[in-house]
Each structure stands twice: as structure tokens, then as C-alpha cells.
FIFI-72929 format. One record per residue: residue in three letters; y, z, x of N, C-alpha, C, O in turn. Coordinates in steps of 0.05 Angstrom, whole numbers, padded with zeros to 5 digits, always signed. Layout:
// residues N
ALAYZXYZXYZXYZX...
//
This chain:
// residues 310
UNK-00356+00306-00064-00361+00293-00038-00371+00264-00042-00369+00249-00022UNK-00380+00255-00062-00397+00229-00074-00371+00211-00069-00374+00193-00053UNK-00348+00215-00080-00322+00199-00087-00316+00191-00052-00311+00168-00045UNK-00316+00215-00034-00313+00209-00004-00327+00189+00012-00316+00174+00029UNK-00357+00193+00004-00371+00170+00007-00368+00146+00005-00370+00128+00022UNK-00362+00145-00021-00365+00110-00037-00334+00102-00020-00334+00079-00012UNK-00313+00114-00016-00296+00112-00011-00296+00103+00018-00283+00083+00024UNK-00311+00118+00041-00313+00109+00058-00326+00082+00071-00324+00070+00092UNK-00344+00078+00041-00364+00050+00047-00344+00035+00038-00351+00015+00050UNK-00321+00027+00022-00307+00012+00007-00289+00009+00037-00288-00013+00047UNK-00275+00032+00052-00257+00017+00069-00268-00003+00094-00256-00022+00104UNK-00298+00011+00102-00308-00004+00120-00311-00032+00114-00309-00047+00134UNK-00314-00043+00089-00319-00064+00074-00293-00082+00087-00292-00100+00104UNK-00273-00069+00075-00236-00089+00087-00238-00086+00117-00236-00107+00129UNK-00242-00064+00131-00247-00065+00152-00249-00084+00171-00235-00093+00189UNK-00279-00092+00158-00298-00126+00177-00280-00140+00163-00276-00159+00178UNK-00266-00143+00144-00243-00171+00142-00227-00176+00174-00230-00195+00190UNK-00211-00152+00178-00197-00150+00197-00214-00156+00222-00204-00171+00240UNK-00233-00149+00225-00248-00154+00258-00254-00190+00243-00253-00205+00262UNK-00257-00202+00220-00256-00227+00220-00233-00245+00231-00235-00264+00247UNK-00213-00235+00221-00170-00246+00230-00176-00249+00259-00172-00270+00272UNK-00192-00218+00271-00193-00214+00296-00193-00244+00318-00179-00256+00334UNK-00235-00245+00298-00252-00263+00320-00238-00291+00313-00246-00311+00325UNK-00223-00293+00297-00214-00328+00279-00191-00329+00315-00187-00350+00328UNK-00184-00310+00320-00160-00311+00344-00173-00321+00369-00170-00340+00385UNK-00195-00297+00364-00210-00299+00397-00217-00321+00403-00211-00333+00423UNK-00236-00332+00380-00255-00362+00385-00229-00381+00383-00237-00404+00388UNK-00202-00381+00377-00182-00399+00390-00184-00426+00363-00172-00447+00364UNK-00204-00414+00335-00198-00431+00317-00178-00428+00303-00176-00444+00284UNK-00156-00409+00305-00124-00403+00303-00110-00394+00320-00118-00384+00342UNK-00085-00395+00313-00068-00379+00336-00058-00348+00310-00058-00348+00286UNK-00051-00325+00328-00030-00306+00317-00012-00319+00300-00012-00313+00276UNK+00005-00336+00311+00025-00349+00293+00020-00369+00266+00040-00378+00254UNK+00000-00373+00261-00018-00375+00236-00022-00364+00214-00027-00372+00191UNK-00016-00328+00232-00012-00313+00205+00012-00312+00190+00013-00295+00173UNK+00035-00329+00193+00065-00324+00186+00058-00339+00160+00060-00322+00142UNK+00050-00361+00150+00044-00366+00130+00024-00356+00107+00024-00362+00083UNK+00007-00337+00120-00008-00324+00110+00015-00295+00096+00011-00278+00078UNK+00029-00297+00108+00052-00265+00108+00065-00270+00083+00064-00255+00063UNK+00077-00296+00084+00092-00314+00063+00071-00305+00034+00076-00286+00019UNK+00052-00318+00032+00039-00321+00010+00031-00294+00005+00038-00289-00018UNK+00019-00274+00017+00018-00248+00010+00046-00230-00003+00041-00208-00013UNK+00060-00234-00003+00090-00223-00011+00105-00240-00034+00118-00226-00049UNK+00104-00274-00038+00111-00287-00047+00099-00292-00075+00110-00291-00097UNK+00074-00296-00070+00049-00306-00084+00037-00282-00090+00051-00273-00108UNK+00021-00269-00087-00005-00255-00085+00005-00226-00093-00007-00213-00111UNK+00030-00216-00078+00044-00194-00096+00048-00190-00119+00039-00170-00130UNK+00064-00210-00132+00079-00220-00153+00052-00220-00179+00048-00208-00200UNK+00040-00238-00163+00008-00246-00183-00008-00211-00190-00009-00203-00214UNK-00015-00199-00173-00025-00173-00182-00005-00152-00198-00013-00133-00213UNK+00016-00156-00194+00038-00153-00215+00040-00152-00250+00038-00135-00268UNK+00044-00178-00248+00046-00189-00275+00010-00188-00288+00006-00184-00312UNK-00003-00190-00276-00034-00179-00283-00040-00152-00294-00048-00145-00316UNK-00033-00139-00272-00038-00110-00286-00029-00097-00304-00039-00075-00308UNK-00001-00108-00326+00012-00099-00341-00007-00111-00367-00006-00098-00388UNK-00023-00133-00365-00034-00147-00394-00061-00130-00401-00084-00137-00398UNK-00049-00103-00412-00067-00087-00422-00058-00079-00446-00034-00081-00450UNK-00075-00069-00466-00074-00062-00498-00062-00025-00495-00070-00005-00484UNK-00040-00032-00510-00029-00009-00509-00050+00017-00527-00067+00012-00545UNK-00045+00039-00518-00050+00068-00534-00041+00083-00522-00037+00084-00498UNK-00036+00106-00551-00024+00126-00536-00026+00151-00510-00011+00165-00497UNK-00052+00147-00512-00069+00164-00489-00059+00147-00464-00052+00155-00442UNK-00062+00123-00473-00053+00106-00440-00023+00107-00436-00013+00104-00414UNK-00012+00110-00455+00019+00118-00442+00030+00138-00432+00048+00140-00415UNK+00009+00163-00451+00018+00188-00436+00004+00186-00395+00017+00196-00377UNK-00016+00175-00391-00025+00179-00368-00011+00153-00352-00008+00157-00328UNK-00003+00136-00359+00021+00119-00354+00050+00127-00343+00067+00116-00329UNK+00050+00154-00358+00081+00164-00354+00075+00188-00341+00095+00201-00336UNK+00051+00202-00333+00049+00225-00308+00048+00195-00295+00067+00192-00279UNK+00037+00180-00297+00026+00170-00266+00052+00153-00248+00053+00154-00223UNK+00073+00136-00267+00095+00137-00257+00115+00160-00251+00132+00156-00234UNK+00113+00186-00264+00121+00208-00262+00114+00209-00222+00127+00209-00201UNK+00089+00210-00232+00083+00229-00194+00088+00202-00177+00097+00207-00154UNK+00085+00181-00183+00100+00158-00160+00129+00157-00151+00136+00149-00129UNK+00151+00168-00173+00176+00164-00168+00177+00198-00156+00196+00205-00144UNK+00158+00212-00161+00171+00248-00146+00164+00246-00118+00178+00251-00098UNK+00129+00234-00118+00117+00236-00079+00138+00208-00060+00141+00203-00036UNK+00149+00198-00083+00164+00171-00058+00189+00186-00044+00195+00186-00020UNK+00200+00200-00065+00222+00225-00059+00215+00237-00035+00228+00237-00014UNK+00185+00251-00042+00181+00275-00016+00183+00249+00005+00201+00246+00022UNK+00156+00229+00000+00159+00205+00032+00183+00208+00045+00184+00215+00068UNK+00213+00199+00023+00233+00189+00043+00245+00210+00052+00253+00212+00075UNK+00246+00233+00032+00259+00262+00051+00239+00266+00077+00250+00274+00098UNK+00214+00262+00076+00197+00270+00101+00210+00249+00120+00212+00256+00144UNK+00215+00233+00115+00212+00200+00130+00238+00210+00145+00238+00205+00169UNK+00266+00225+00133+00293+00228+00152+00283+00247+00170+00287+00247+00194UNK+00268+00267+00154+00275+00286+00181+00251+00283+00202+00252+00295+00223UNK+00227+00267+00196+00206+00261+00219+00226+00236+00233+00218+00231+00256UNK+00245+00223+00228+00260+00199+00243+00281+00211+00264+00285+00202+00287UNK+00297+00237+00250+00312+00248+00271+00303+00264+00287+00316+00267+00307UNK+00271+00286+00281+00255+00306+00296+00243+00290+00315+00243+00300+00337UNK+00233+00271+00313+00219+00251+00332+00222+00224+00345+00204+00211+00357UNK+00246+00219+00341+00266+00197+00345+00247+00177+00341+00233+00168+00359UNK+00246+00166+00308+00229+00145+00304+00245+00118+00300+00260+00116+00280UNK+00242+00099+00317+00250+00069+00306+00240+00054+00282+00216+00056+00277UNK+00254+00040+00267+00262+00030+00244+00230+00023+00241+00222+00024+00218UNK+00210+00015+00261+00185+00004+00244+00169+00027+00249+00151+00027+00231UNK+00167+00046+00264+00158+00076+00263+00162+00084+00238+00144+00090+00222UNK+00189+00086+00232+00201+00103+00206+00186+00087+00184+00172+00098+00167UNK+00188+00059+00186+00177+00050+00160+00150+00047+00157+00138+00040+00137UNK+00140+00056+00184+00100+00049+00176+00086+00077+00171+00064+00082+00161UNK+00108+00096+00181+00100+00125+00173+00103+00138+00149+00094+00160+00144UNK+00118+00123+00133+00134+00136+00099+00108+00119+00082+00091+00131+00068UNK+00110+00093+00086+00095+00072+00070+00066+00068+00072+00055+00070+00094UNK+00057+00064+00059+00029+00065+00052+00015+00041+00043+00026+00029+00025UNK-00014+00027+00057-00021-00002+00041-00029+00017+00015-00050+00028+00020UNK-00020+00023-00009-00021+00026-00034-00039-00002-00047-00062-00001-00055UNK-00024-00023-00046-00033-00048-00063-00064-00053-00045-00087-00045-00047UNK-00051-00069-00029-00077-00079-00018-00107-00061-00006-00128-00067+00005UNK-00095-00041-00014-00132-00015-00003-00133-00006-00025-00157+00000-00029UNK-00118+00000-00049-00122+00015-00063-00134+00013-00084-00151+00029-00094UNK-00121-00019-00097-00139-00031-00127-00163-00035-00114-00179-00018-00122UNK-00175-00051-00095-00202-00048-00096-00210-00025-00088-00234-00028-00091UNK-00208-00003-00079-00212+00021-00073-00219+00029-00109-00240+00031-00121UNK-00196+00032-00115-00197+00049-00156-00217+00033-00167-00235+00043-00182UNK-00217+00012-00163-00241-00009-00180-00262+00008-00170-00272+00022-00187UNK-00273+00010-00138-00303+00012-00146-00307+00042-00148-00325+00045-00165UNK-00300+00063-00140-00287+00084-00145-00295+00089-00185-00316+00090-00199UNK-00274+00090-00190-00274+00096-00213-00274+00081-00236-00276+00091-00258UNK-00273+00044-00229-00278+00027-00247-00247+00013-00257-00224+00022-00257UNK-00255-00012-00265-00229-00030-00272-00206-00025-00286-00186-00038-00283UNK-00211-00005-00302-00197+00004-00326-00182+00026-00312-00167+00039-00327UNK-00183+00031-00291-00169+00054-00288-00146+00039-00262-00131+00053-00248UNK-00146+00022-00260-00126+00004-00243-00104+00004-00245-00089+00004-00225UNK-00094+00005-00279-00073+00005-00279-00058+00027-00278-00035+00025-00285UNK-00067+00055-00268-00055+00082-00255-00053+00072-00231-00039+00086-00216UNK-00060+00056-00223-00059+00060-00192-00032+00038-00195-00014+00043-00179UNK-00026+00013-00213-00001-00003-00208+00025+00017-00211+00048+00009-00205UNK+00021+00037-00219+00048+00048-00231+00058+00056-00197+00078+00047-00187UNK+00040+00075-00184+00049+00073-00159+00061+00054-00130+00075+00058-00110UNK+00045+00028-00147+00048+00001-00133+00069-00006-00137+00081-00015-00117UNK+00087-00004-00166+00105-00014-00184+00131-00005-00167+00146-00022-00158UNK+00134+00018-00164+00146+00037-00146+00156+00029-00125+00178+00020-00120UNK+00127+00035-00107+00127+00027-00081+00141-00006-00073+00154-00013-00052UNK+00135-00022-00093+00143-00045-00091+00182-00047-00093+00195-00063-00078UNK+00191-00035-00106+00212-00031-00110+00221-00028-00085+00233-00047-00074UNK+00217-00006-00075+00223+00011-00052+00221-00007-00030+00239-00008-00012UNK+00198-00025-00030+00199-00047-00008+00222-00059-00002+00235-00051+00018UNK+00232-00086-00022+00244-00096-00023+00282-00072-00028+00305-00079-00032UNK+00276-00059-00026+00308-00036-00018+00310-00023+00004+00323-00030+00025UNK+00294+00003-00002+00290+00023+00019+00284+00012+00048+00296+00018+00069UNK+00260-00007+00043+00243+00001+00070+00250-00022+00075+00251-00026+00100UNK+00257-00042+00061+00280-00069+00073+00294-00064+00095+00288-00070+00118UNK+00319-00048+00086+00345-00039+00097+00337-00017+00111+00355-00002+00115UNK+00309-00008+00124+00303+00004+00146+00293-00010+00168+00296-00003+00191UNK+00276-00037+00157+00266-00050+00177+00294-00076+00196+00296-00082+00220UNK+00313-00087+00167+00335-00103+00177+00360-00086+00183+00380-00096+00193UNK+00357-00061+00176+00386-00048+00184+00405-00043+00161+00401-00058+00142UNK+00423-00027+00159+00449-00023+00139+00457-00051+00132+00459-00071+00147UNK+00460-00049+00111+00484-00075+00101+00467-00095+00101+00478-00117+00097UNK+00437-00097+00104+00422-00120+00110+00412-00139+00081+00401-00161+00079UNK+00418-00122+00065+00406-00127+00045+00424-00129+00015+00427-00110+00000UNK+00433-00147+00012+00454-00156-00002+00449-00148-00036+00425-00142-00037UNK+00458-00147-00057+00449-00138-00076+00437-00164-00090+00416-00163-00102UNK+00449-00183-00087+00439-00211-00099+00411-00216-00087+00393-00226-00101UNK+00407-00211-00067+00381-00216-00053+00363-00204-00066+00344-00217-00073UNK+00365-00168-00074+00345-00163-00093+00345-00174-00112+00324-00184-00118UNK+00365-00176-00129+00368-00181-00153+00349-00207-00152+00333-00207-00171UNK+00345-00231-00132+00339-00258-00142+00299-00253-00132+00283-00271-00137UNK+00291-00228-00120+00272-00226-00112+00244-00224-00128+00239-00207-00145UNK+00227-00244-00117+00212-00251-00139+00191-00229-00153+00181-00228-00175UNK+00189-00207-00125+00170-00190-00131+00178-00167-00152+00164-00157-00169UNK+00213-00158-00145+00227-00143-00169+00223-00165-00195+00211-00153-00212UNK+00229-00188-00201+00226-00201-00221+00196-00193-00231+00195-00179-00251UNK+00171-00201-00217+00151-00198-00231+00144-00164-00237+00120-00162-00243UNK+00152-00151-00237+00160-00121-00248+00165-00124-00269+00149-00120-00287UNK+00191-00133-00271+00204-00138-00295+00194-00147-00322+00196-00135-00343UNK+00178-00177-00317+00156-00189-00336+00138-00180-00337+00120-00186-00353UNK+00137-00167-00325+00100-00147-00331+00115-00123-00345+00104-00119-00368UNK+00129-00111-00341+00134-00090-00353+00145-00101-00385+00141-00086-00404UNK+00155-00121-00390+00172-00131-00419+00146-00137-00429+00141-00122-00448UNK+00127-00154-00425+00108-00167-00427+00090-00144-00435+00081-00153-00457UNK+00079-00121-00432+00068-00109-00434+00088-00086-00458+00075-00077-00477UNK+00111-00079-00456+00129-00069-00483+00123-00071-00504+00137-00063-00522UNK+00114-00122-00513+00127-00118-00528+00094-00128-00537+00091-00141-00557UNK+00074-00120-00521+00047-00131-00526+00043-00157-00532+00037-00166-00554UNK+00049-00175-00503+00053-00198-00511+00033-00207-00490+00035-00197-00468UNK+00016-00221-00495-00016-00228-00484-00006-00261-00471+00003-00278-00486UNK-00011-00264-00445-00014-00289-00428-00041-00298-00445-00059-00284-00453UNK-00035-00329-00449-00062-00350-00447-00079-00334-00434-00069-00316-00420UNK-00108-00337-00436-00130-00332-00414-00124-00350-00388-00122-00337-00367UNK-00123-00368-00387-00126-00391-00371-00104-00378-00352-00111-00371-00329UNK-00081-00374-00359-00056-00354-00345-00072-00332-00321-00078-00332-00297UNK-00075-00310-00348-00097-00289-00337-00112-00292-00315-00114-00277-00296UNK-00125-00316-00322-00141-00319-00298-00133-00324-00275-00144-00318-00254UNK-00116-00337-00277-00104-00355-00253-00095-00326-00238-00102-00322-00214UNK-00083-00311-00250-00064-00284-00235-00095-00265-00222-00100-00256-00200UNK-00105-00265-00240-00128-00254-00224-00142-00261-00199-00156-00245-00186UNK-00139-00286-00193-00167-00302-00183-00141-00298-00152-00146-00292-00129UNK-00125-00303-00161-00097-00306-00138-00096-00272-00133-00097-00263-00110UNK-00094-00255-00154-00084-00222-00143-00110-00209-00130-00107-00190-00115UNK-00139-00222-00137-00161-00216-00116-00162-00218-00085-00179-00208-00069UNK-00141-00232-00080-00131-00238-00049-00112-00222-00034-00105-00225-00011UNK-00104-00204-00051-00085-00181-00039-00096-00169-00018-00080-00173+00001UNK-00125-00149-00008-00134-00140+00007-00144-00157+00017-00127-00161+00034UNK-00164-00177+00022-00170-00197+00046-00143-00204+00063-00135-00191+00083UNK-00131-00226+00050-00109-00231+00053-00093-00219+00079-00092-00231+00101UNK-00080-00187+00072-00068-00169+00086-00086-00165+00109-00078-00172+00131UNK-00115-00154+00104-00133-00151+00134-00130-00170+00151-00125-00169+00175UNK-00136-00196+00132-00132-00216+00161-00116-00225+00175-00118-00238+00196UNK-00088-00216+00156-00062-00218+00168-00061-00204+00199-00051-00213+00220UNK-00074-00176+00194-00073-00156+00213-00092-00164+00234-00083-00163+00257UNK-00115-00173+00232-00134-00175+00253-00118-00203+00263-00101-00193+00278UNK-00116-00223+00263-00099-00236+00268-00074-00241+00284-00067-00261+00295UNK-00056-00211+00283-00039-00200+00300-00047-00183+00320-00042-00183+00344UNK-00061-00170+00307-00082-00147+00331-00095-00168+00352-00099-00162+00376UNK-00099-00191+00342-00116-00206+00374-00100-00213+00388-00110-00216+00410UNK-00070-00219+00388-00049-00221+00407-00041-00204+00416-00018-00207+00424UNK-00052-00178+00421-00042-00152+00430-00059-00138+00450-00074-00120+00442UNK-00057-00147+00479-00085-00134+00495-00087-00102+00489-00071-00085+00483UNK-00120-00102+00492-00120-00078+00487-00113-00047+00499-00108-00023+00491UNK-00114-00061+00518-00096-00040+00539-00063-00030+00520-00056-00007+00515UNK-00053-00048+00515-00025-00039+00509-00029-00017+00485-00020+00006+00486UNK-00050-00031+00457-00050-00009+00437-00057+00019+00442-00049+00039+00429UNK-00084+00020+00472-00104+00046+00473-00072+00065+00488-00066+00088+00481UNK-00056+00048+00507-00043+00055+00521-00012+00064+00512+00006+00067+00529UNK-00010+00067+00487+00016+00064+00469+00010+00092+00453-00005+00093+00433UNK+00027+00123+00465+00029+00144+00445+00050+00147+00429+00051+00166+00413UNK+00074+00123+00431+00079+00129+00396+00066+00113+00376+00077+00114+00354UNK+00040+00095+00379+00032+00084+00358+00012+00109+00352+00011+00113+00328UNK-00002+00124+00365-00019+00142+00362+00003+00157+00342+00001+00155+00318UNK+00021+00170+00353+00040+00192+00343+00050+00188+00310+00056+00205+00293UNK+00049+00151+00306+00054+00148+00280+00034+00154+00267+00037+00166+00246UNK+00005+00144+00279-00019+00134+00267-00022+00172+00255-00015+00175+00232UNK-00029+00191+00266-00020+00218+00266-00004+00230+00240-00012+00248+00225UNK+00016+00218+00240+00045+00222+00215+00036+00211+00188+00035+00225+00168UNK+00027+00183+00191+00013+00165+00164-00019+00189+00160-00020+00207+00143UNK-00034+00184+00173-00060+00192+00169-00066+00217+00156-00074+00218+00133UNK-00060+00243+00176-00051+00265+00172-00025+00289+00167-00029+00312+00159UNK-00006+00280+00173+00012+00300+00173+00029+00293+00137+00034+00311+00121UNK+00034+00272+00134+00045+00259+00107+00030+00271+00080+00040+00284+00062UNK-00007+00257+00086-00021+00267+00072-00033+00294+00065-00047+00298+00045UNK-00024+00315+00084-00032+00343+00083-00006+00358+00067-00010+00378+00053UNK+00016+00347+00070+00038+00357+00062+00035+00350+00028+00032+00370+00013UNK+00035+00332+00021+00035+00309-00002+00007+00325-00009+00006+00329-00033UNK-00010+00332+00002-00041+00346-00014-00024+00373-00032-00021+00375-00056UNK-00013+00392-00009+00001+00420-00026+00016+00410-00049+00011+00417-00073UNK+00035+00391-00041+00050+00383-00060+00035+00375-00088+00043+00383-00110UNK+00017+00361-00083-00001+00351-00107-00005+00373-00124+00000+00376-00148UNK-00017+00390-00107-00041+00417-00122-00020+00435-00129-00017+00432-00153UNK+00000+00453-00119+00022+00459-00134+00042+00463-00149+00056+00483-00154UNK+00041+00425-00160+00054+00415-00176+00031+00413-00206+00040+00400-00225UNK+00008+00424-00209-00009+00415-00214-00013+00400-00242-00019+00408-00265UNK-00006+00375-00229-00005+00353-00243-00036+00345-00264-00039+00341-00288UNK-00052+00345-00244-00080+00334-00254-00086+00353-00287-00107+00349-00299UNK-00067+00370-00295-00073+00390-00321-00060+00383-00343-00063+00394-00365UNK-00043+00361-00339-00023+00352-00361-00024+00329-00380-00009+00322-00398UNK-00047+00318-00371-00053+00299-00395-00088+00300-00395-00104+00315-00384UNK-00090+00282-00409-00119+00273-00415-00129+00264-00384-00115+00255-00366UNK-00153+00269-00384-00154+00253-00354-00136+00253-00333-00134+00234-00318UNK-00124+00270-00332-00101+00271-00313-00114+00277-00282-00103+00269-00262UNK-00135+00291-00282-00150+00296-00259-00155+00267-00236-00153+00262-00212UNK-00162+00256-00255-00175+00224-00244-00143+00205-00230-00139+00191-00210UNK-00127+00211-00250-00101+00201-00252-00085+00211-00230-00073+00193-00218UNK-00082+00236-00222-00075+00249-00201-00078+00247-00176-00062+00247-00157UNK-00114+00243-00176-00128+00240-00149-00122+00202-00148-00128+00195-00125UNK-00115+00184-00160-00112+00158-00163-00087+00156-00145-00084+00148-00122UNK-00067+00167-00165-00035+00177-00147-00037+00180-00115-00032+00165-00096UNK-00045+00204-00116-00046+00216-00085-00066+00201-00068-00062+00200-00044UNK-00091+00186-00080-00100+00165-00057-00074+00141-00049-00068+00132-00026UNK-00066+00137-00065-00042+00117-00052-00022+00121-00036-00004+00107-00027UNK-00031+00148-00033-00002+00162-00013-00025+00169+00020-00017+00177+00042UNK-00048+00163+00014-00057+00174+00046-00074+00150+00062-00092+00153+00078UNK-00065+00131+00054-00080+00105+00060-00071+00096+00090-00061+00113+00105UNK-00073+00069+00097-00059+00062+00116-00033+00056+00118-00020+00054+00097UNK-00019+00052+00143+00012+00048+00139+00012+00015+00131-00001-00003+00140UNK+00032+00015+00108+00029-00014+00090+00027-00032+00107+00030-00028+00131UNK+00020-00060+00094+00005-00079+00102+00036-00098+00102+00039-00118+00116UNK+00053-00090+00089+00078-00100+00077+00105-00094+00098+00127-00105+00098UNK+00096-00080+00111+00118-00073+00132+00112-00088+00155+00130-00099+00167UNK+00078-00091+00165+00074-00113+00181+00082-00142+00178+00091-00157+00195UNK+00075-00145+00151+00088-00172+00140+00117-00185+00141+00124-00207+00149UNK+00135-00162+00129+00165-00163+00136+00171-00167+00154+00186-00186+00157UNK+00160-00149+00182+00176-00153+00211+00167-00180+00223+00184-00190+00238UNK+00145-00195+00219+00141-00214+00213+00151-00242+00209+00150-00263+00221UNK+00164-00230+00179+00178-00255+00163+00206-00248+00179+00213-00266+00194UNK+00221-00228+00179+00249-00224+00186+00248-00220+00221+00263-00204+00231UNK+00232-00234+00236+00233-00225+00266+00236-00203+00276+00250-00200+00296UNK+00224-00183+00262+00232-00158+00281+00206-00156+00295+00191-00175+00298UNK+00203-00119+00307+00184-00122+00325+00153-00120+00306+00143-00099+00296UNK+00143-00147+00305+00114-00150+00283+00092-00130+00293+00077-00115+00281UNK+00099-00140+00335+00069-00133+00347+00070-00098+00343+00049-00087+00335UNK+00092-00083+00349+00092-00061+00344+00074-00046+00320+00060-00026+00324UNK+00080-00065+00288+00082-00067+00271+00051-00059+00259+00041-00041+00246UNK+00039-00092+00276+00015-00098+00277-00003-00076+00290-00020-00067+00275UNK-00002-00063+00317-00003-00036+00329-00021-00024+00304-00045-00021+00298UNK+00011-00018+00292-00003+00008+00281-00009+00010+00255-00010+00033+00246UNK-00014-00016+00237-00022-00026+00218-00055-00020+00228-00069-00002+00219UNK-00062-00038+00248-00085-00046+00255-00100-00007+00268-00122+00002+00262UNK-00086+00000+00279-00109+00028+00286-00097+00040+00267-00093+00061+00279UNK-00087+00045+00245-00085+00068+00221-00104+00058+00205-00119+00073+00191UNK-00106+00022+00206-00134+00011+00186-00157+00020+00197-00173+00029+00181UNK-00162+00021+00223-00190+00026+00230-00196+00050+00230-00220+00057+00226UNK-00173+00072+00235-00182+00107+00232-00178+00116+00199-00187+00137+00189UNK-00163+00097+00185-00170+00115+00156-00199+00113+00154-00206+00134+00144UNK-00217+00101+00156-00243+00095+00152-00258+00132+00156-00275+00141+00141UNK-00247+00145+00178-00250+00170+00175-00226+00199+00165-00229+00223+00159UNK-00206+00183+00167-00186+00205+00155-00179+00209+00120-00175+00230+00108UNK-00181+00178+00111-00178+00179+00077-00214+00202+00065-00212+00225+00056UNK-00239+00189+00067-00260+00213+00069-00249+00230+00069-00245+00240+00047UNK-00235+00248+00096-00228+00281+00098-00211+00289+00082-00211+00312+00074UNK-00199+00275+00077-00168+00286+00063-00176+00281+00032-00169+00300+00017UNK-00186+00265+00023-00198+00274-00004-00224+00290-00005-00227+00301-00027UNK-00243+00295+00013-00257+00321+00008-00238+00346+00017-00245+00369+00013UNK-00219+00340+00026-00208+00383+00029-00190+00377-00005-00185+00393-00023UNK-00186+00355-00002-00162+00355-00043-00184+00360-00069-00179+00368-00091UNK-00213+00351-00058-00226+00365-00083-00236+00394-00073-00247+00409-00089UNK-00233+00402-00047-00240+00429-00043-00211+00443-00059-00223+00459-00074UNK-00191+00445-00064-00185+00458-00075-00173+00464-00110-00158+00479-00121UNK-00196+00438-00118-00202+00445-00151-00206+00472-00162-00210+00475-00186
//
């Protein structure tokens, strides 16, 4: 129950970011449309940078084996997401940013600082392998859900900076090849802005949205619902079942790292996209913004019933 705690004081923390984006709207020292450049640099910049960071670690073999469950269970639970994601899209007739805020998860931006204080720095880089993933999936999957079939050209991934920084983090880390410090740092000091960043993106959009429309809107509830609880309860059996947490060293820690990335808020990245590519953002924003403010009590629950059944 300790881990539920610390965990709950850690989201309230990003939280007041977002009621910051908020009041920057209200008091009229920005506009909503302010945040588009902020969208840019979080995806462009700030992705890319926590990227190529988290791979400049000293190899061992203990860290590869929990390296390879931990990409193991990112590439199996993305599977269950998108099989859940067709048939919650055709059972509930979900539109393209429904479908995509209910499969996707803020993984990156709640999560590393979540694992940092949680369980400490070193254990971060279990949590990129799911990021690593998820990131992939962005720029494909949940692309060509938010712009439509055919939207998404193969060259376009191919030239995409955030698949590229995958790429160098992952070679870079193969062939144990160590960035300057001065490098290091820079990626750090820039990939520390991932979670601010995203909140204020959101509070920001959330203040252009009277409140009436969000309290007054049941399919943002219905998604908030799908992300929060229904994804994460499914994805809990699945976890314990599969039982992963028994297969390596530390795999316990490694497991519960995994599956926090799957019950978080609906990504911060899908708000961003509809955003950058004009689709519907405010929708977007909706339900970015109340899935951020209710995980504050649903991430707590859902990892105390996952250590109730140790």
C-alpha cells in the first residue's frame, strides 16, 4: 500500500502543473493557441531527447535479461490494447480520438517521473522499453487512427525523428558507445521537461473548454471509464496470469513498472497530435485533462488490488 501512496503524492504533484497551463489561460497571460508550439517541442524535441538518454547505460547481463521481459511484456500488453481498442471501437462506436485516447496511455510523460521516485533512477530504463514501443506505435498505429487510412505514408515514418532517436539509442547502447557528458546532459536537462511540458500543454487546452461542456459530455466520461478502469482491470488478469513478475531477477518490480504504464492517463501524445494535424484537439484535450485529474484516484486503486493479488 506504501507504493499507492507515494504514487498518489507523485501524480498530484503533475497535477498543479496542469491547474498552472490552466490559470496562465484564465489570467489572459496566454492564449490556448500558445500551446501549439509547446505540442511541437514536446514530440520534436523533448521526446526524441528522453530517448536517446535512456539507452546510455552500462550494459550487464542481469540488465538484459530484465530488459528483454520488459520489452517482452510491452510488445504482448500493446497487442491486448489494440485487440481491446477494435472491439471497444465497434461495441461502442468510438471515434478516431475516443479510440486513440482509450488504447494509449501518458506512459512517457507520468511514468519516468513516477519510476524515479517510486523505485529510484536506475530502474527507468524498464520503464523506456515500454515507452520505446509505445513510441513506435505513435507515430504508425495511433497516427493512422487519429489522420485516417492511407494517412501515413511510409517515408514519413521512415524520416521521423522520434523512430530515428530509437534507433540511436538503441545502436548506441549495442555497441556501448558513451555520449560526451556535456551531450548527456543536455538530453537530460531537455528530457526533464517531458511531464511539465505535456501538463501544461493540457491545462492550457482545458481553459478553452467551458466547463459546462466537459461536466456535460458522457462520452468523455465513457472514455475516461475505458482508460482508467476497464483497460487496466483487464491488463491487471492479464499481467498476473501471465505471471511474468517470476521470470527474471527482479522481475516483480519490472512487471509492476510494465503494467503502471498501461493504467495511467490517456496519452498526452494524442492530445498533441490532434493538435499538430487539426483534428478534434478540444475533444482530445476533454479527456486528456479529466483522465489526468481522476487517475490521481484510480492509478492508487488499481495498483493496490495488483499487489492484492501477490
Amino acid at each position: 500500500m506504501e507504493i499507492a501512496f507515494i504514487l498518489a503524492g507523485k501524480i498530484i504533484e503533475l497535477t498543479l502543473i496542469v491547474l498552472i497551463g490552466y490559470a496562465l489561460v484564465k489570467s489572459k497571460l496566454l492564449q490556448s493557441k500558445d500551446s501549439y508550439p509547446l505540442s511541437v517541442i514536446g514530440l520534436y524535441v523533448i521526446s526524441p531527447a528522453v530517448m536517446i538518454k535512456a539507452f546510455q547505460i552500462d550494459y550487464t547481463p542481469e540488465l538484459l535479461k530484465g530488459l528483454l521481459l520488459s520489452l517482452g511484456m510491452a510488445v504482448f500488453l500493446h497487442v491486448i490494447l489494440i485487440t481491446l481498442g477494435v472491439v471497444m471501437k465497434k461495441t461502442l462506436k468510438l471515434d478516431p480520438i475516443e479510440h486513440a485516447a482509450s488504447i494509449y496511455s501518458n506512459s512517457g510523460n507520468l511514468i519516468i517521473p513516477l519510476v524515479m521516485s517510486m523505485f529510484g533512477e536506475q530502474w527507468v530504463i524498464y520503464a523506456t522499453c515500454f515507452i520505446v514501443v509505445q513510441t513506435f506505435l505513435f507515430w504508425t498505429h495511433c497516427r493512422s487512427i487519429i489522420c485516417g487510412k492511407g494517412a501515413v505514408p511510409l517515408k514519413n515514418i521512415v524520416k521521423n525523428i522520434n523512430i530515428w532517436s530509437i534507433i540511436v539509442g538503441a545502436v548506441l547502447f549495442a555497441l556501448q558507445i558513451k555520449l560526451p557528458p556535456i551531450i548527456t546532459g543536455m538530453l537530460g536537462a531537455v528530457g526533464s521537461f517531458i511531464g511539465p511540458n505535456a501538463m501544461l500543454v493540457a491545462g492550457m487546452l482545458i481553459a478553452s473548454i467551458p466547463v459546462k461542456s466537459i461536466l456535460s459530455s458522457k462520452r468523455v466520461y465513457l472514455v475516461t471509464f475505458l482508460r482508467l478502469i476497464f483497460v487496466p482491470v483487464c491488463l491487471l488478469f492479464v499481467v498476473k496470469i501471465g505471471g511474468f513478475a517470476h521470470w527474471v531477477e527482479n522481475g516483480e518490480t519490472i512487471a509492476m513498472i510494465s503494467f503502471l504504464a498501461t493504467i495511467s492517463p490517456a496519452a498526452a501524445t494524442v492530445t498533441q497530435m490532434a493538435l499538430v494535424y487539426g483534428k478534434n484537439a478540444q475533444k482530445a484535450s476533454m479527456i486528456y485533462g479529466v483522465t489526468t485529474m481522476l487517475c490521481v484516484f484510480t492509478m492508487p486503486l488499481i495498483i493496490a488490488l495488483y499487489q492484492l493479488f501477490d
